[in-house]
N, C-alpha and C positions, 0 to 999 in steps of 0.2 A: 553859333559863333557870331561873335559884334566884330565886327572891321576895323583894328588899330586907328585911331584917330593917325598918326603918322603917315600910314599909306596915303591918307590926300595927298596932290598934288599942288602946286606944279614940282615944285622941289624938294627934296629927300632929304627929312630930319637928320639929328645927330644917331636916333634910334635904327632909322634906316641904313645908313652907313657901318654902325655896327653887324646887323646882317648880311649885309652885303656880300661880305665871302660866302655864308651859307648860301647865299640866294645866287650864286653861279655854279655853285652845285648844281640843286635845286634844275635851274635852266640845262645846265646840261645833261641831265637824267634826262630833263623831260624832254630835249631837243630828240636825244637819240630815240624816244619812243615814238617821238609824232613823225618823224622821219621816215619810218617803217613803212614799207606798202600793203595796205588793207588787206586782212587776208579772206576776205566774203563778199562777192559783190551780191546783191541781190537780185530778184529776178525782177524789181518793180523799181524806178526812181527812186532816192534818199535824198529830201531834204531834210538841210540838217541845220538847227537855230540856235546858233552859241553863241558864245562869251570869249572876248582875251583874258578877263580876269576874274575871280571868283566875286560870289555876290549879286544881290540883283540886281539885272541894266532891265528887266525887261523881256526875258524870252519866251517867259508863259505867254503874254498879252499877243506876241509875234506870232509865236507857231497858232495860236487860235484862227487869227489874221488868217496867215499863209491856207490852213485847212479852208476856210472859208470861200477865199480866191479859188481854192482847188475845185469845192463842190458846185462854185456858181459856175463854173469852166466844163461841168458833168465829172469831171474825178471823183474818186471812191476813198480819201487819204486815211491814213491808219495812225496815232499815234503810238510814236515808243520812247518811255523814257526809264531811266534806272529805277525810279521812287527813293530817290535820297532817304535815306535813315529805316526803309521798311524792309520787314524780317523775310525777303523773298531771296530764294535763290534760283527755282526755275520759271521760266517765263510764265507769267499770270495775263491774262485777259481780265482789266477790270469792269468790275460790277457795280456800279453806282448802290444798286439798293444794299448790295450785301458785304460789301466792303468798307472801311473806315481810310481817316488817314494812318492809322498804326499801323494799317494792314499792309498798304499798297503806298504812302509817302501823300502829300498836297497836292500838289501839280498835277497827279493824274486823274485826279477825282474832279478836278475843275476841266483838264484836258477830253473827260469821257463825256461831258456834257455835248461835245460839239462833234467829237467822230470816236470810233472805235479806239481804245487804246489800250497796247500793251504795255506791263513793266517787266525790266528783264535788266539785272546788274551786267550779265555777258548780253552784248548788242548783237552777234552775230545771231545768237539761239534767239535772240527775242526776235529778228528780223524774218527768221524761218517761219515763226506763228505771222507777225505782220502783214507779209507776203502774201499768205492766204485770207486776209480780211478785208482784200481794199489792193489800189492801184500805183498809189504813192504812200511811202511813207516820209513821215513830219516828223523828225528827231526833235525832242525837247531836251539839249546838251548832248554834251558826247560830239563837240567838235575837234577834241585834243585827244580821242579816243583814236586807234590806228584797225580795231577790228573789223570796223565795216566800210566799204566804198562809199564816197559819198558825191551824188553829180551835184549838186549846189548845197554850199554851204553859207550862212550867212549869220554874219557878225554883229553881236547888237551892243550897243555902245549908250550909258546911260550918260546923256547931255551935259548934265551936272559934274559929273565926277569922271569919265572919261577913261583914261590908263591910271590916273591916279599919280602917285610920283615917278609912274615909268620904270619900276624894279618889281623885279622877282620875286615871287613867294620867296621866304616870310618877309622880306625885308618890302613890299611893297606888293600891290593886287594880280599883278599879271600873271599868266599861269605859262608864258613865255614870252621871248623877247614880239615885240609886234610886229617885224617884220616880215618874219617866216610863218605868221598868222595871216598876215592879208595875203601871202602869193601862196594860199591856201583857199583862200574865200574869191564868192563868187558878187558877195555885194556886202556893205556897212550899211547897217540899219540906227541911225542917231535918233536915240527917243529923249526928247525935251531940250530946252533950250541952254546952251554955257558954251565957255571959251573952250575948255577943257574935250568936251563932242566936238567942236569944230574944226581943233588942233588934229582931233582922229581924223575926221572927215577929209581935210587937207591930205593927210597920208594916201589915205584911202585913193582919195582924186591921183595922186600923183602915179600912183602903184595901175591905175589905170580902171579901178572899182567906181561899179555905179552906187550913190549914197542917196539911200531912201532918209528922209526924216518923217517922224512922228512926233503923237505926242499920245501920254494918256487922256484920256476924255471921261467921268463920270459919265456913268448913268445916267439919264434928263430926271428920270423919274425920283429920283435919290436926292439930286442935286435940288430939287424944289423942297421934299420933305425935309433936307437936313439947314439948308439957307437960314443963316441968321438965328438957327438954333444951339443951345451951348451943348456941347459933346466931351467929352473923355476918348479921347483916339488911343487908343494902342496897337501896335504892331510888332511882329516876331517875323520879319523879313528878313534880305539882305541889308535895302536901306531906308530903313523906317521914316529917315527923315521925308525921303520923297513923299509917302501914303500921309503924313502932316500938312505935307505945302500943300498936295490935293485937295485933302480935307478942306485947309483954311479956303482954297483956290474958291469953292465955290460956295463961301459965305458961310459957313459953321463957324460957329464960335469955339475956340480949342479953350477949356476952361483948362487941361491938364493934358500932358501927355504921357505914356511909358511906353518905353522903347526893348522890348526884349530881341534875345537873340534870332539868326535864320532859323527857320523849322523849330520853334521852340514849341516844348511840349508842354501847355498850361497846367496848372495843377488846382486842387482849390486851396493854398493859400493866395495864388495871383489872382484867383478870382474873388477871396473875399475883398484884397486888396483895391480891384478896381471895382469893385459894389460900395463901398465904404467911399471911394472920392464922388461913386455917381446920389448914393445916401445923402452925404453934405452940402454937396453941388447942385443937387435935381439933374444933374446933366445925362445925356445920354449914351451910354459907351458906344462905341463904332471902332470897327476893324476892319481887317482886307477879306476879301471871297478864301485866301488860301488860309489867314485866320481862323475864320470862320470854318472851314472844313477839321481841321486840326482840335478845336473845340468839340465839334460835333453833335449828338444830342445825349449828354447824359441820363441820366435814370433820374439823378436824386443829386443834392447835396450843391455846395456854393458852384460846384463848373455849374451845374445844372440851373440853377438861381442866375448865372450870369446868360447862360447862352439863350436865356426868355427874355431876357434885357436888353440883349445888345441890338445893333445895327450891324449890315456888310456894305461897304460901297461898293459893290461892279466897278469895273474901269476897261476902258477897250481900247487897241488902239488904234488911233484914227490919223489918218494920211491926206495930206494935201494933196492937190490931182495931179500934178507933175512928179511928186512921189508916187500916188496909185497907178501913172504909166509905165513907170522904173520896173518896178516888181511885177508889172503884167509882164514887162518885155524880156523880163531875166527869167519870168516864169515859163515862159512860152518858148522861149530859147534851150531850156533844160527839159521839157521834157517833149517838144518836139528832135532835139538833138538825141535823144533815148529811143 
């Protein structure tokens, strides 16, 4: 799914307005579900790395982060996440070698790289398996989810684009109103720089939440190989643009870009498609890590022609030091309080 151009921010189209009734619907279904009190606490910590509105701000890059902080602290952290779009319905423990993204969704196969991770559409049942592989568990979404307890949650807020126009599915990005979002979270995490993240930010401050910023950072190693060289970027993210301005950020030449949908499932005509600009252009294609997994390694045939071609950028995210004291101390606060 692409992101109505309208949803931007700061103000609400004529198309907005038209949804508008739907989208207080919409908010109030979803009010009375988030309302609801957890019905599983687990027997380990849950943190939990969401989103107020659909798309991506950033919470792959987060929850990587947060495991990290866990393990340098001696923690054991587990992830668990749905696997958006993959054909699971009891909880899987993924398998790097023996798993694909069809199998198990993108985010967890990039997520098993760095700790254990389960996928599991019900969160309670997958929290059961969690529980026994590790000592916290790192939710990647499932903060508007009511099934599981959660001792820290935290809100990640992409710089650029923010709330967006500040309305409701469908008529704008949010997945409910923001205020009964942040007196749910335990901290706002702003990855990259705009008015739009710092409008959040402000909330966040006033609501009485500590706000980490970040930002993503390439890879050093990438960022030297791709400098100054002409590339073909495409991406099947949330918001393509961002993995573009990265791109350009550190000196590649963007001869072309294409932008497909979140979780888009390549095919080989998209790939003959971007063989044929990198053919005319000599340019080199480049995509994202969760790109890159979604591709995978074909057998035969133009996906397979492409994914010997391409590039992945890495990207992490990385935190100024008066933000990496924030999230020590909200860290340290949550699971000494457990």
């Amino acid at each position: 799914m692409r992101a109505p151009g309208f949803w931007r921010g700061p103000r609400p189209g004529w198309q907005a307005m038209c949804l508008w009734p739907v989208s207080l619907l919409y908010a109030a279904f979803a009010w009375f579900r988030f309302r609801k009190e957890p019905a599983v606490r687990p027997t380990v910590p849950v943190i939990c790395v969401g989103n107020p509105t659909v798309g991506g701000a950033g919470k792959t890059p987060t929850a990587i982060l947060l495991a990290r902080l866990l393990q340098a602290l001696g923690r054991k952290p587990v992830f668990m996440s749905r696997g958006y779009g993959a054909p699971v319905s009891d909880p899987v423990i993924v398998d790097s070698e023996r798993h694909t993204a069809a199998d198990v969704g993108d985010e967890p196969l990039l997520l098993a790289r760095t700790a254990p991770t389960v996928v599991s559409p019900d969160r309670a049942r997958g929290a059961e398996i969690a529980q026994t592989l590790g000592d916290v568990i790192v939710m990647d979404d499932g903060f508007q989810n009511p099934a599981l307890h959660k001792d820290l949650s935290l809100l990640v807020i992409d710089g650029g684009y923010g709330i967006g126009n500040s309305y409701c599915l469908p008529a704008g990005p949010l997945r409910l109103p923001l205020s009964p979002q942040l007196d749910r979270a335990g901290a706002v995490v702003v990855i990259g720089e705009g008015e739009p993240g710092e409008a959040v930010a402000a909330r966040a401050q006033q609501a009485g939440l500590p706000v980490v910023r970040g930002r993503l950072a390439a890879d050093p190693a990438m960022t030297a190989a791709l400098s100054g060289r002409p590339t073909v970027a495409f991406a099947g993210i949330g918001r393509p643009d961002k993995f573009f301005d990265t791109l350009a950020g550190i000196g590649a030449q963007i001869v072309e870009t294409r932008a497909f949908g979140d979780h888009h499932r390549y095919s080989d005509s998209d790939a003959r498609g971007l063989m044929a600009i990198q053919k005319r252009s000599g340019a080199i294609p480049v995509t994202t890590e969760k790109d890159l997994v979604r591709i995978g390694k074909p057998k035969g045939g133009p996906l397979a022609t492409l994914a010997d071609a391409l590039v992945a950028l890495p990207v992490v995210l990385a935190l100024d030091e008066t933000s990496a004291d924030t999230i020590a101390t909200v860290l340290d606060r949550t699971l000494n309080g457990r």
